[in-house]
C-alpha positions in Angstrom: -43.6 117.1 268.3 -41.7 119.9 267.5 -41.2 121.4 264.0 -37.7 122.2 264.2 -34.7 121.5 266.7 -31.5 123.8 266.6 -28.9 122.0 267.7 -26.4 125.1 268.3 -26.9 128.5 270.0 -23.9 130.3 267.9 -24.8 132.9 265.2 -26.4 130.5 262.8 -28.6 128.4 265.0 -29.8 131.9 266.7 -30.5 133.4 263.6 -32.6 130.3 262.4 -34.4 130.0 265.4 -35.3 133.8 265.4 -36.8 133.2 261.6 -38.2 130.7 262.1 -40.0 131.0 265.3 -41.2 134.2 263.4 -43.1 132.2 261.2 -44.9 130.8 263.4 -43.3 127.8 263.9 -43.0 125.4 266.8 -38.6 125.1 267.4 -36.4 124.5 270.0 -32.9 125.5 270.2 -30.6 123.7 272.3 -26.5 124.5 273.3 -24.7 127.0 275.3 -25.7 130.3 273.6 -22.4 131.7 271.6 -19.8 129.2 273.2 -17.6 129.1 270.9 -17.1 132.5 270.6 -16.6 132.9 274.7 -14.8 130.2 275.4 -12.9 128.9 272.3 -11.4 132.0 270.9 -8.4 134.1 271.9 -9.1 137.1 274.4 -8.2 140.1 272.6 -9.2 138.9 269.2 -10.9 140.9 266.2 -13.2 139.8 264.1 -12.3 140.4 260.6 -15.5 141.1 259.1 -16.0 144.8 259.4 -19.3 145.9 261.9 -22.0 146.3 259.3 -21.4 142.5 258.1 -21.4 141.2 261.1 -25.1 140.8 262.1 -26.7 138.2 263.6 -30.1 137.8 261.1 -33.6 138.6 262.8 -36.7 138.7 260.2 -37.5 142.3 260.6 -33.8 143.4 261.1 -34.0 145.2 264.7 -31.4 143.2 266.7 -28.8 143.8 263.9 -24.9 144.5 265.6 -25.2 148.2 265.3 -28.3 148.1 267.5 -26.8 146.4 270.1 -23.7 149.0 270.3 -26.1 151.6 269.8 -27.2 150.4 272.9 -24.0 149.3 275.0 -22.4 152.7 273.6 -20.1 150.9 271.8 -18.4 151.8 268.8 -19.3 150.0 265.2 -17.9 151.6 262.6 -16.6 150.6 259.5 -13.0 150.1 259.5 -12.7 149.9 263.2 -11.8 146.1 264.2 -14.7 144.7 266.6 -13.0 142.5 269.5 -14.3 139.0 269.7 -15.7 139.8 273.4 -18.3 142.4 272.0 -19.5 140.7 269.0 -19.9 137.0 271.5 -22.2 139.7 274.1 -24.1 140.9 271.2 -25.3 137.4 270.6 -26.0 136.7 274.1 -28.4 140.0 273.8 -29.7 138.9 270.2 -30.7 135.5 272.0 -32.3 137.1 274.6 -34.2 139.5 272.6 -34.8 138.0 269.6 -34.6 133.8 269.5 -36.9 131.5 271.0 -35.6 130.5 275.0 -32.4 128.4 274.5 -31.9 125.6 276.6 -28.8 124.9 277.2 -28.5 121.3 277.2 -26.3 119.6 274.5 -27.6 117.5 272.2 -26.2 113.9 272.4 -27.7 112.0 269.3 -29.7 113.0 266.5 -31.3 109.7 265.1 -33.9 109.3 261.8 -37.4 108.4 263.5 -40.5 107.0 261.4 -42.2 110.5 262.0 -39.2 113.0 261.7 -36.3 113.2 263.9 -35.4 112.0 267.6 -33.4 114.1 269.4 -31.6 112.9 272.8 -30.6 116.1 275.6 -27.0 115.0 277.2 -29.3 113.8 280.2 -31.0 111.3 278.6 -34.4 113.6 277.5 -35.9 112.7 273.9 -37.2 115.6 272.3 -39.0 114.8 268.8 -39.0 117.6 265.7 -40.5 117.3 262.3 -36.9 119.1 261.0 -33.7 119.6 262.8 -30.9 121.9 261.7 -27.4 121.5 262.9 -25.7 124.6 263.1 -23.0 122.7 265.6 -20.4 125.3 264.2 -16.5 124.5 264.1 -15.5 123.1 267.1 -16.8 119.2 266.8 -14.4 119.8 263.3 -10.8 120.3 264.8 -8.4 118.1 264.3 -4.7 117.3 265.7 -2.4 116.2 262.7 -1.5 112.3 262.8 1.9 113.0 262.8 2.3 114.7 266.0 -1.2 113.0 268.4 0.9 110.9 269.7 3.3 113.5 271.5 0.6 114.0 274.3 -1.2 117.1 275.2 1.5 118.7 277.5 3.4 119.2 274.2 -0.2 119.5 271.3 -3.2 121.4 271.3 -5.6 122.7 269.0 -6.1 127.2 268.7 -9.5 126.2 270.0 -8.1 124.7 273.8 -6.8 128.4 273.9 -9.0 131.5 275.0 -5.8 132.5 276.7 -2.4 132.7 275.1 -0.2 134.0 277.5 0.9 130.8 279.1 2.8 130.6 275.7 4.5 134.1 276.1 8.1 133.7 276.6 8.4 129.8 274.9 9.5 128.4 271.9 6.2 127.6 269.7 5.3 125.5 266.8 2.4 126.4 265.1 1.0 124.0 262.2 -1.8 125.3 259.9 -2.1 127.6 257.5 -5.8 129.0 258.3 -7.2 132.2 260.1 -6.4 130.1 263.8 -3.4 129.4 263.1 -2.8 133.1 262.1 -4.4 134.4 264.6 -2.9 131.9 267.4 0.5 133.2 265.4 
């Protein structure tokens, strides 16, 4: 019986899992460490949030952003956008140097049990935690309008089937939203 389960290995889950494994708690963190970030976002982005508020959170504050491009010789200065492919290798560092070992496994179900919580890996493993924290991020969130799911995914996506935009250089595009993805897709 463990006395957490992260389900999620983005910023959030990390951080949690580095605070509190620091307390001395027992806590497993499952998911592909910062996926969404590498996988699910436009190559080339920025993120908005300058440098210095961009940390991942570790209890004593050593793994913090600037630390790791202190390290990498990177820049991480305020006022200087941070592409989307640093900030997604600093968390694969923070999770190597300062979370719990991640297994990568997804989490299929989460279900109430009389004790806690049951937890089911994507092959069929039951893990069982006292506490579990979701920290599943965006991506189980997006959503296709109604009015145009039926016009089949040669013609729809969502910003988050797109790491790469270029196959859209040169064609006529629709973009529907009005949030930061669909700016930034834009």
């Amino acid at each position: 019986m463990h006395d957490l389960l992260i389900v999620g290995a983005g910023p959030y889950g990390l951080s949690v899992a580095s605070h509190a494994a620091a307390a001395g708690l027992d806590v497993r963190i499952f998911g592909r460490p910062m996926a969404s970030w590498r996988d699910h976002m436009p190559r080339g982005m920025f993120l908005k949030s300058e440098p210095w508020a961009s940390d991942l959170s570790d209890p004593a504050g050593r793994f913090g952003l600037a630390a790791y491009c202190a390290r990498e010789n990177l820049p991480a200065e305020h006022g200087r956008p941070l592409p989307i492919e640093h900030f997604a290798s600093y968390g694969l560092w923070f999770a190597e140097q300062a979370s719990p070992p991640v297994d990568e496994r997804l989490i299929a179900s989460v279900r109430a049990a009389p004790d806690g919580y049951e937890a089911r890996t994507e092959d069929g493993e039951t893990h069982h935690a006292r506490a579990v924290a979701l920290a599943v991020g965006v991506l189980p969130f997006t959503e296709i309008p109604r009015a145009v799911r039926g016009l089949g995914t040669e013609h729809v996506s969502h910003s988050s089937h797109h790491a790469d935009l270029a196959h859209f250089r040169g064609r006529d595009v629709t973009v529907l939203g009005a949030g930061q993805a669909a700016l930034e897709t834009a």
